[in-house]
C-alpha positions as CSV (number, residue, x, y, z in Angstrom):
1,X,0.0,0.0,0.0
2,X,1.1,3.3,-0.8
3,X,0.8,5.9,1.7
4,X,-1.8,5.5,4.4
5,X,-5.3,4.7,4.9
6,X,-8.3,7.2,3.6
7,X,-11.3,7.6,5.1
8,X,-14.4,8.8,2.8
9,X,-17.3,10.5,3.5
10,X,-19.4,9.1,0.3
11,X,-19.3,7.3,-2.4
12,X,-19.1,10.1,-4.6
13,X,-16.7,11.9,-2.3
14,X,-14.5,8.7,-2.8
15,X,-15.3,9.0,-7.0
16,X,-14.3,12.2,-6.8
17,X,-11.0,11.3,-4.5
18,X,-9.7,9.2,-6.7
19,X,-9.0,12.0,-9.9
20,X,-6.4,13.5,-7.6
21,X,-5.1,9.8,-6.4
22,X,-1.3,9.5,-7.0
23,X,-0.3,6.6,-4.9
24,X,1.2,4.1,-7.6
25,X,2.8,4.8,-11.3
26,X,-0.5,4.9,-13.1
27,X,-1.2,8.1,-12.4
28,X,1.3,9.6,-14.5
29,X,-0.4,8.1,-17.8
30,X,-4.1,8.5,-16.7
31,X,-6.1,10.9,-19.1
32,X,-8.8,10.2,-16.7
33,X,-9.3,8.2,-13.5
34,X,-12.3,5.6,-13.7
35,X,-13.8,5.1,-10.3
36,X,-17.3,3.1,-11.6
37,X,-20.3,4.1,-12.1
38,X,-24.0,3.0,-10.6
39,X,-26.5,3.8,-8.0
40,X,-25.2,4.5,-4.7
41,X,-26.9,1.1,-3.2
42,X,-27.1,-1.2,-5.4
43,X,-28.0,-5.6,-5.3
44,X,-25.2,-6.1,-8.0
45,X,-21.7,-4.9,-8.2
46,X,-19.3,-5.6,-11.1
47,X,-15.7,-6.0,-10.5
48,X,-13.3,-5.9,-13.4
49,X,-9.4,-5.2,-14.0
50,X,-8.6,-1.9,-15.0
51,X,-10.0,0.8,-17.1
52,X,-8.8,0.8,-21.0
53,X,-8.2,3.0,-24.0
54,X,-11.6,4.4,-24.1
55,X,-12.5,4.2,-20.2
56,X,-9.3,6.3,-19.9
57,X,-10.5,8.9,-22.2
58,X,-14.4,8.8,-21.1
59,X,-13.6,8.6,-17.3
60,X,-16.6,5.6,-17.3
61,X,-15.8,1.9,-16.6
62,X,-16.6,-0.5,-19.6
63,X,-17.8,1.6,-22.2
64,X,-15.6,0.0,-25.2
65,X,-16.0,-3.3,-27.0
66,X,-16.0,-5.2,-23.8
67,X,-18.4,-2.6,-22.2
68,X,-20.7,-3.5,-25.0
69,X,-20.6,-7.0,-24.6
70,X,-21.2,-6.6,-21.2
71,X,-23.8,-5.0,-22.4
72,X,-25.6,-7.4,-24.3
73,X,-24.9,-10.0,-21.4
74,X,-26.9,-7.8,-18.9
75,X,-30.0,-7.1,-21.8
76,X,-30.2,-10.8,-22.0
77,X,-30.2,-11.2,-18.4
78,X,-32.7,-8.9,-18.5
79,X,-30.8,-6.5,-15.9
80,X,-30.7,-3.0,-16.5
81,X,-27.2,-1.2,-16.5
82,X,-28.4,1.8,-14.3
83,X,-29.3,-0.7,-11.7
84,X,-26.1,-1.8,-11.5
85,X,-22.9,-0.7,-9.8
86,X,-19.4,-1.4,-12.5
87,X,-15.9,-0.7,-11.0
88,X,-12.3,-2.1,-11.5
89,X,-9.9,-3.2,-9.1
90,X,-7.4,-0.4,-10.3
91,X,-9.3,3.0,-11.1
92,X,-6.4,4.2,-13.4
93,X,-5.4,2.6,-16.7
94,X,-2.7,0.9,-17.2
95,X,0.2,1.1,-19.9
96,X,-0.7,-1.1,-23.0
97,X,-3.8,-2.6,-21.1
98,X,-1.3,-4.7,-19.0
99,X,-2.5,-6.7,-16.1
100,X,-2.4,-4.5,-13.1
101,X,1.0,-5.5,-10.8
102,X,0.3,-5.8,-7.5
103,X,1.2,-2.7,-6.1
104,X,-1.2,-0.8,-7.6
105,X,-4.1,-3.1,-6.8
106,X,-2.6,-2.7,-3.2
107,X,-2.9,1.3,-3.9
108,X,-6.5,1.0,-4.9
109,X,-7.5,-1.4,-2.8
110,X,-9.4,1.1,-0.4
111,X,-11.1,2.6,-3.1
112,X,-12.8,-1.2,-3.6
113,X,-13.1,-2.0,-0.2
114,X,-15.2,1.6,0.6
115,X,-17.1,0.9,-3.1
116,X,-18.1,-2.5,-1.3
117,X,-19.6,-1.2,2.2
118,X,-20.7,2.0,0.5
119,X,-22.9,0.6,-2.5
120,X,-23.4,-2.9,0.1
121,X,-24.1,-5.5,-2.7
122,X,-25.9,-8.8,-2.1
123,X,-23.9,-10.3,-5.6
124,X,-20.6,-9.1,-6.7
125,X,-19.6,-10.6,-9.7
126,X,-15.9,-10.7,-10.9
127,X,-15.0,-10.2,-14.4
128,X,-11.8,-12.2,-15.4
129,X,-9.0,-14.1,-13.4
130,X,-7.3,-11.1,-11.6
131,X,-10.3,-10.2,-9.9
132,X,-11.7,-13.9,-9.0
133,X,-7.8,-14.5,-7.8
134,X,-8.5,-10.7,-5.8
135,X,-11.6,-11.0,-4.7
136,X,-11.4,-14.6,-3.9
137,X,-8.3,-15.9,-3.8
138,X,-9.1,-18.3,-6.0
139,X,-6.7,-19.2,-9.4
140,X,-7.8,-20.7,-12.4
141,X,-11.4,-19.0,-13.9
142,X,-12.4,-21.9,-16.1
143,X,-12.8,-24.0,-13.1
144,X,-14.6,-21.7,-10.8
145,X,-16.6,-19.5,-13.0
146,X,-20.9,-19.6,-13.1
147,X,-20.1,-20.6,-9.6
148,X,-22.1,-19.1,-6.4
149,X,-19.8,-18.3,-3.3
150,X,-21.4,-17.3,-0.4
151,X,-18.8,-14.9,1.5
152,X,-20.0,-12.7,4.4
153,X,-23.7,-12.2,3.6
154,X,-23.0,-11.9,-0.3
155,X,-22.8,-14.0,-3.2
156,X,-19.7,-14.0,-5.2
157,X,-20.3,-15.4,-9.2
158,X,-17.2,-15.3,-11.1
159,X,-17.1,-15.2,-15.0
160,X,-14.5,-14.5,-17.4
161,X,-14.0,-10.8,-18.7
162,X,-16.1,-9.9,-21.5
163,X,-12.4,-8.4,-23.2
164,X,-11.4,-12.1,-22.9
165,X,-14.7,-13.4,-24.4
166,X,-13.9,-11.4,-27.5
167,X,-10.2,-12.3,-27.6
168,X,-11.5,-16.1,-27.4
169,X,-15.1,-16.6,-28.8
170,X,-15.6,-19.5,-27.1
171,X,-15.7,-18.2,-24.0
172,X,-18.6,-16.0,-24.8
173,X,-21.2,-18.3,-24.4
174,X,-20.2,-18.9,-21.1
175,X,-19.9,-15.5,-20.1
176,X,-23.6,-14.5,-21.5
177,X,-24.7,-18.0,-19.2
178,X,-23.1,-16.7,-16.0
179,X,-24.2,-13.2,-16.2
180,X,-27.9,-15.1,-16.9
181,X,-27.4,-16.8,-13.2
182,X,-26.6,-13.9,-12.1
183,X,-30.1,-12.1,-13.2
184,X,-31.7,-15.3,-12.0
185,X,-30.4,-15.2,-8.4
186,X,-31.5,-11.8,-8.4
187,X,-35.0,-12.2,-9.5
188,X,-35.2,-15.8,-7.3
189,X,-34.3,-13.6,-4.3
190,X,-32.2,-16.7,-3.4
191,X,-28.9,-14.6,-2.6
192,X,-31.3,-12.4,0.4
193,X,-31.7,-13.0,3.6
194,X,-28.6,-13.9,5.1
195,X,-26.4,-12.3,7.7
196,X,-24.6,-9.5,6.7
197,X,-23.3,-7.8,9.8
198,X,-19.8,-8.1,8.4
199,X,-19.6,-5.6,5.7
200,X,-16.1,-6.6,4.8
201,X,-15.2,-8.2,2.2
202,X,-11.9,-8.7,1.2
């Protein structure tokens, strides 16, 4: 972690936080920091990667290719967008679309952790193997994706990342599947109800 621990007041006073962030390298290449975007309490929260080319230049998480097919994923899960809360585990792009080291996920870690208790979703799904391994702890997507983890009150579904469903076709149909299971535990209600006194999760 780079420097120490922030406290924020809201989740928009933590969006806002993170445009004057500087605590790992990627600040110096940012065009624009991408904190997510959604309703400040929302029942599903998206985690991908890192922002890309055109998150970087728009300041909004998954609004390219892969924002499109995520997109079409949520349509045919019948979930609305706006409904839904989207952030990254780094908030900055980084060079080339790299995989984020860890250093800077360790820099925006708090910026996750605060999204989580601030927006307090019952399903967080995790795009790709850097967040599942993140979130999780967990390597190895093909084996555990379209699978339900219950961890401190929430359900955690893990997928691949709709960039890698392009780069692959193959994987797409499983990724439109999961994010289906996801719309259907919402609509089941059978992710509710549990004890959630721990707000922590990860």
């Amino acid at each position: 972690m780079v420097g120490g621990e922030v406290s924020f007041n809201s989740l928009r006073g933590l969006e806002i936080n993170t445009g004057t962030c500087s605590r790992c390298r990627l600040f110096a290449t940012r065009k624009n920091a991408v904190p997510g975007e959604g309703p400040e309490k929302a029942e599903l929260m998206f985690v991908g990667e890192g922002p890309g080319a055109e998150e970087d230049r728009t300041g909004r998480p998954f609004v390219g290719r892969a924002g499109r097919l995520l997109d079409q994923a949520l349509e045919e899960a019948d979930i609305r967008r706006e409904d839904v809360y989207i952030t990254n585990l780094v908030k900055c792009r980084p060079p080339d679309n790299r995989q984020p080291r860890d250093d800077e996920m360790d820099a925006c870690h708090h910026f996750l952790r605060a999204q989580i208790e601030f927006v307090d979703p019952i399903i967080v799904c995790t795009l790709g193997a850097t967040a599942l391994m993140r979130v999780l702890g967990k390597r190895g997507i093909s084996s555990y994706r379209g699978r339900i983890f219950r961890r401190l009150g929430r359900c955690i579904v893990p997928t691949f990342h709709p960039a890698g469903a392009l780069r692959n076709p193959s994987l797409k149909p499983f990724f439109l599947t999961d994010v289906k299971e996801v719309g259907r535990l919402i609509t089941s209600r059978e992710a509710y109800g549990r004890d959630r006194r721990d707000q922590t999760l990860f």
